[in-house]
C-alpha positions in Angstrom: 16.0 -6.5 231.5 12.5 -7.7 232.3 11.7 -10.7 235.4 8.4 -12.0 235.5 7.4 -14.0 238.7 4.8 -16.2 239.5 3.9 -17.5 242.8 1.6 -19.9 243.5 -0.1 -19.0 247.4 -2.0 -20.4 249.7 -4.5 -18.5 251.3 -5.2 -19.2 255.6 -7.9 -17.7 257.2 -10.2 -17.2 253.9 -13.6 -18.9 254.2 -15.1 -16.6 251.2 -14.3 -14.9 247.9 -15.0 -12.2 249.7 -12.9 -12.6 252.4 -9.9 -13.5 249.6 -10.1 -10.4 248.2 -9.7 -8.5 251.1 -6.5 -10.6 251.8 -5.5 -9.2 248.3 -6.2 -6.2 248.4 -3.8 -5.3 251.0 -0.8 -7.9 250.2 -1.6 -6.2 246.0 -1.3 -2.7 247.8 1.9 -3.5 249.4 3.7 -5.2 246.7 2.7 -2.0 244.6 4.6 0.2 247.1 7.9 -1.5 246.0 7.2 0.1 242.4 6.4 -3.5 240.6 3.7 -5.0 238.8 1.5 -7.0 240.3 -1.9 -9.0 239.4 -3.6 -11.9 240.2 -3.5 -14.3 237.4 -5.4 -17.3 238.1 -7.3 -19.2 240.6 -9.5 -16.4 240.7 -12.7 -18.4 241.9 -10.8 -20.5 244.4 -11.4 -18.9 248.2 -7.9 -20.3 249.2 -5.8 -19.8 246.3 -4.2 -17.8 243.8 -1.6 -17.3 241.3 -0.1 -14.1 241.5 2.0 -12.2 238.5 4.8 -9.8 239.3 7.0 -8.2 237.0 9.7 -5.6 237.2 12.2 -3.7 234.8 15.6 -2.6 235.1 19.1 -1.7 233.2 20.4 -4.7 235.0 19.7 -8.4 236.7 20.8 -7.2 240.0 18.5 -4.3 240.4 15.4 -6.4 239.3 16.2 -9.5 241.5 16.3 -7.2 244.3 13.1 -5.9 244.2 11.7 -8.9 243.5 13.3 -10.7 246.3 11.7 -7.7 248.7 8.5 -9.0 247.1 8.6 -12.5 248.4 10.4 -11.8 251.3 6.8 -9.7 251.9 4.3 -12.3 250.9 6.8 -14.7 253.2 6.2 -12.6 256.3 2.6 -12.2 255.8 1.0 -15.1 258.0 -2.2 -14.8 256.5 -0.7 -16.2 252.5 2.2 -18.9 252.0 4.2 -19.3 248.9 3.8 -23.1 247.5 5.9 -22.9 244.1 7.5 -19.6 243.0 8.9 -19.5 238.9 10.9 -16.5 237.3 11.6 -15.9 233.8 13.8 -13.1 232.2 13.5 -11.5 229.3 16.9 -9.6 227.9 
């Protein structure tokens, strides 16, 4: 079993590309650390956006769903980013 997720965020606090990317950086690190695929797929020259792409693989639905329900629960908690639209897709 495959899930791919895509959230739309929000970015608070980012007046610069610059300043967006080291927002990423850390909130990519993290999501790393909870063994999933992660990358920024679009909005990639908007300072206050982005559309991030996370994908994880598993014998099962439950296993997957859990680790990507850790992931949002993370991006939820960070104060700095705020989920608008989040979409998941399975692949058997």
């Amino acid at each position: 079993m495959l899930l791919y997720v895509e959230v739309d965020c929000k970015i608070y606090d980012a007046h610069s590309l610059k300043e967006k990317r080291h927002v990423l950086k850390r909130i990519l690190h993290q999501l790393r650390g909870l063994n999933i695929s992660v990358s920024e797929l679009d909005h990639q020259y908007l300072w206050q956006r982005t559309m991030l792409g996370l994908v994880t693989v598993a014998n099962a639905r439950v296993p997957c769903e859990r680790v990507i329900d850790q992931a949002i629960q993370l991006l939820d908690q960070n104060l700095r980013i705020e989920c608008l639209n989040i979409d998941r897709e399975w692949y058997d």
